[in-house]
Structure formats: structure tokens, C-alpha cells
N, C-alpha and C positions, 0 to 999 in steps of 0.2 A: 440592286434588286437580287442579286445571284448571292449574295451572301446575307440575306436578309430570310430570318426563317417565319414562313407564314404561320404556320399552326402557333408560334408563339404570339404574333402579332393579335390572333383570332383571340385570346384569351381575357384582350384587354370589352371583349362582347358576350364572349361566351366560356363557361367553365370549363377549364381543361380535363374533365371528368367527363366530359358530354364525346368529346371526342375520343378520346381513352375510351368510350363506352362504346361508342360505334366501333373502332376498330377494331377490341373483341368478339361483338358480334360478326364483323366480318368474318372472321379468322373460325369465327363456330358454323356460318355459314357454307364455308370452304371444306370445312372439316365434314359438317352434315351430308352437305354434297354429294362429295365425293364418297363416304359412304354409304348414300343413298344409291348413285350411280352405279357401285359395285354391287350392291344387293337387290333392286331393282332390275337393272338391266341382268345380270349375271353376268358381270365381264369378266369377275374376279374367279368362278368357278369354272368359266370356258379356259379361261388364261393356265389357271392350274392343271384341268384336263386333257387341254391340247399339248402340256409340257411332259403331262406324265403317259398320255399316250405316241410323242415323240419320241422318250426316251425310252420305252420299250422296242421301239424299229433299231435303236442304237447297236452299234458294231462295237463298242469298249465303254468301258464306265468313267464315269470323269469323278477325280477326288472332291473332297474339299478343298484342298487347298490350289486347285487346277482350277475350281470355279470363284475363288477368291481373285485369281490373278485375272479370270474374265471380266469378273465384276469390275477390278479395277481400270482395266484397258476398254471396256465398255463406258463406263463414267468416263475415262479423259480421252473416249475417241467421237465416241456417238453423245454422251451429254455434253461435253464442254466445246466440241465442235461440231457438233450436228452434220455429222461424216455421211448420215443415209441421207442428205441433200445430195444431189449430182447435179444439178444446175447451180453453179457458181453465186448468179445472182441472186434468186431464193436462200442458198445458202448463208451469204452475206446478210439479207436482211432478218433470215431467221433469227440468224447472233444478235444484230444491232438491237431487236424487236427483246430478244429471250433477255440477253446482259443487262439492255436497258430496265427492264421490266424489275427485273433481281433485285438492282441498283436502289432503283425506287421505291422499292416495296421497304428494303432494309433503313432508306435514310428514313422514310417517313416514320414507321415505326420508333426508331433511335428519336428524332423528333418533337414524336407526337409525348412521348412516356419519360423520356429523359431530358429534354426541353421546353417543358408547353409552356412555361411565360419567358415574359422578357425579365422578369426578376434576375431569372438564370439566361447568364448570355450564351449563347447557340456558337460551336466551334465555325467557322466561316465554311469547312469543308464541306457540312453536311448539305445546307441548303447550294452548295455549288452542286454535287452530286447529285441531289435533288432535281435542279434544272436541267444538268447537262443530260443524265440519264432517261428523264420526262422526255427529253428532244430525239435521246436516240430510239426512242418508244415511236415518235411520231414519225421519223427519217424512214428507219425500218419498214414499219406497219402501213402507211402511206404508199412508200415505195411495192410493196407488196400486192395495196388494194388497186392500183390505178395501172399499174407497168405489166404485176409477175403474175395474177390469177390465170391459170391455164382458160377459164370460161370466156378471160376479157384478151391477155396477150396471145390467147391460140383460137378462141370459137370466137372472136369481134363482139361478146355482149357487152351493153354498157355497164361500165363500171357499176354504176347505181342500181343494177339488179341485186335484191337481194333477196338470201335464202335461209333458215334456221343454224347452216352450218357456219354463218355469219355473224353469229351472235355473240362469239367469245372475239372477236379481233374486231368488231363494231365496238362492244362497249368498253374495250379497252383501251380502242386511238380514244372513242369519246373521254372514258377516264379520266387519261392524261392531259390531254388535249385541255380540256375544263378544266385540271387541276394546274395545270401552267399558266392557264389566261386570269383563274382565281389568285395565284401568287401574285402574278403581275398589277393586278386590279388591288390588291388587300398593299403594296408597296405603293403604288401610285396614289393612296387614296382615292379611288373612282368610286361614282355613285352608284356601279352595278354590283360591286363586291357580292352584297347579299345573293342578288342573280348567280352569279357565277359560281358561287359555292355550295347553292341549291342546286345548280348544274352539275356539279361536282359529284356529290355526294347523291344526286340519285342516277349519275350515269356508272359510279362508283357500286353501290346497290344492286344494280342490274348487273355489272359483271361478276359481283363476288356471288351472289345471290341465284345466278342462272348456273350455276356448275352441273344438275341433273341435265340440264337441256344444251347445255354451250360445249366448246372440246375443251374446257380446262382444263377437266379432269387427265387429258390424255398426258400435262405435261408428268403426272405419275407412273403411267401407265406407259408412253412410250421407251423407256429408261428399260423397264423389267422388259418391254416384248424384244428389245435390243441383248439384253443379257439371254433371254432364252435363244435368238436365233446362233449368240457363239456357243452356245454349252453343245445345241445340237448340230453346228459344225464341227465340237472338236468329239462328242460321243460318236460321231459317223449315222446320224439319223436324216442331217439335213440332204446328207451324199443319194437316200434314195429317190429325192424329186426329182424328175426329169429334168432334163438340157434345156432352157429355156427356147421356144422357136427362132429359127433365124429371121430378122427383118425383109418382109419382101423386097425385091433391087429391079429398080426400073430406070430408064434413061441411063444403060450401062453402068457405072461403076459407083452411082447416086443411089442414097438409099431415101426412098420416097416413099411414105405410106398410102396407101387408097383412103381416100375420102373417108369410107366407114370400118375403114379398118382398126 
């Protein structure tokens, strides 16, 4: 199954044009999105005024090439390890959820445009990658929804409560989730294939398709808020925020917060 590529298998029912088709729209969808979320919302015009009224409170200028070297120590500190997690386990599954995700998006693509029948045989890595990255999509994402939500592992609601800010890590386990059980079904010959790849592709839909409404958008957006919070630690802007307050301490030498605090 692991080295069996589905999207080629699909083609022996459906034109590998039809799929090709969809996943460009997807990718216009993402695209629309996201620029709809920045010009809609104004996140893109707050982002830029909150930078240029930061670096007006600044104590020194930072070059170009001092905001180069940020950029890059921000990309392989905060993107490629998601260093503004401080909870270990969050952070762990953030990786598993983000790499995984990366993983999959790349083989399917490679895939769907560079393998879609079986005329052309599929190199064995892709559909490995494929599966194994689909899993760590779910290992992650799973781990996250049932164990690490601050609402369920700190306030006791159930898991199954759900809210709009839900929407992008909802249809994403769905996603994958459906897109693994379709590979599995479309290998085995099962009678649900059809099922499952209608599952697929509109839980598929709803995630690339919700970016104005879902946090997808943020994974662009967190990237740039990380580069501006170093520019204005090394400009001397971030230096004029206050001391952060110290944690109340109760039962001696324990730091316990109050209820509503």
C-alpha cells in the first residue's frame, strides 16, 4: 500500500486532468484567500503600521543587511522550529502537524502533475512520504485536539466542543485523515472508495476554500510578526515595553495563579 500511488491508480476512472484541475483551484483558492484576509480584514495594513510606528520609538537604525541576518535566524529559529512554543509538547506536535503537512502537500502535488497514471511508474518514495507524512499530520493534530487545547487540558471542556477558530486544524486532520483511508480503500479495492474520496476532496475543499474564515492564513503571517518582533529588539523599540508582571506566589515558594486570574 505505502508504495502504491493513488492519484495514479484514480486515473484508471477518472482523467488525470480533472484532478490537475482541482488542485489548481485549490492553490487559487489559497491564494484568493489569503489576499482577501489581508485586504478584508486589514491585517496587512495594521502589520505594516504597527512596524512603522515601532520603529519610530527605536534607539538605533538597523541596516539591511542586519535585517537580512534577522530574517534568516528568524526563518531557522521560529519557522523551522517553532521556538515561540514554550510548552515542549505543543511544540512537538506543532512540528509533527507543520512538517507533516509541508510533506504532503509537496508529494501530492509531485504526484498528482508528474505521475497521474500508472503508464508512468511512481518512484516508491513519493507515495511512502505520502503516507508516512499523512500520519504525522494525524499523530500531531490528534495529539493536540484531545491532550494540549488549553480549553480541554486546562479549562476540563470536552474535546468535542467546537468553535470557528476550529476550522483550519478540523478540516485539516479531516483532510488527511480521509485522504489516507481513500489511499487505503483505492489499494485494497474496497467498495467505498468512491465514498471516501468524495470525503476527501470536500473535506479537502473546506480547508483550502475557508482561509478568510480559518487561521491558515496565519501560517504567512506568523513568519513576518516573528521577523518584526527581532528588528525591534535589535532597533531598541521593543526595550520600551514594560517588565512583564511578576506571577502571584502563594503556598510559599509555589507559583499558583487565582482562579481568575
Amino acid at each position: 500500500m505505502y508504495t502504491s500511488n493513488p492519484f495514479a491508480a484514480l486515473s484508471a476512472s477518472i482523467s488525470p486532468s480533472v484532478m490537475q484541475t482541482y488542485v489548481v483551484i485549490m492553490i487559487i483558492l489559497v491564494a484568493g484567500g489569503t489576499l482577501y484576509d489581508v485586504l478584508h480584514k486589514q491585517s496587512g495594513t495594521y502589520f505594516f503600521n504597527n512596524w512603522r510606528k515601532a520603529k519610530s520609538k527605536g534607539t538605533r537604525d538597523v541596516g539591511g543587511v542586519e535585517i537580512a541576518g534577522l530574517a534568516v535566524k528568524t526563518a531557522l529559529v521560529e519557522g523551522l522550529t517553532s521556538a515561540e512554543f514554550c510548552n515542549a509538547r505543543r511544540r512537538i506536535a506543532h512540528l509533527l502537524s507543520m512538517y507533516g503537512f509541508v510533506v504532503y502537500l509537496i508529494t501530492t502535488v509531485i504526484m498528482v502533475f508528474g505521475y497521474p497514471t500508472l503508464a508512468t511508474p511512481t518512484p516508491a518514495i513519493l507515495p511512502i512520504l505520502w503516507y508516512v507524512s499523512g500520519l504525522l499530520v494525524c499523530l500531531g493534530g490528534y495529539w493536540f485536539w484531545f491532550f494540549i487545547r488549553v480549553d480541554v487540558a486546562a479549562e476540563g471542556n470536552s474535546p468535542f466542543r467546537l468553535i470557528r477558530a476550529d476550522l483550519f486544524i478540523l478540516s485539516l486532520l479531516a483532510s488527511v485523515t480521509f485522504g489516507l483511508i481513500w489511499g487505503w480503500a483505492q489499494w485494497s479495492g474496497s467498495s467505498w472508495v468512491s465514498v471516501f474520496l468524495g470525503l476527501y476532496l470536500l473535506t479537502s475543499t473546506l480547508l483550502f476554500g475557508s482561509v478568510p474564515w480559518s487561521k491558515f492564513s496565519h501560517m504567512f503571517f506568523k513568519p513576518a510578526a516573528a521577523l518584526q518582533k527581532r528588528v525591534a529588539e535589535a532597533d531598541g523599540s521593543r526595550s520600551n515595553l514594560p517588565a512583564p508582571a511578576d506571577k502571584p506566589k502563594i503556598f510559599g515558594s509555589v507559583e499558583r495563579l487565582p482562579r481568575n486570574y
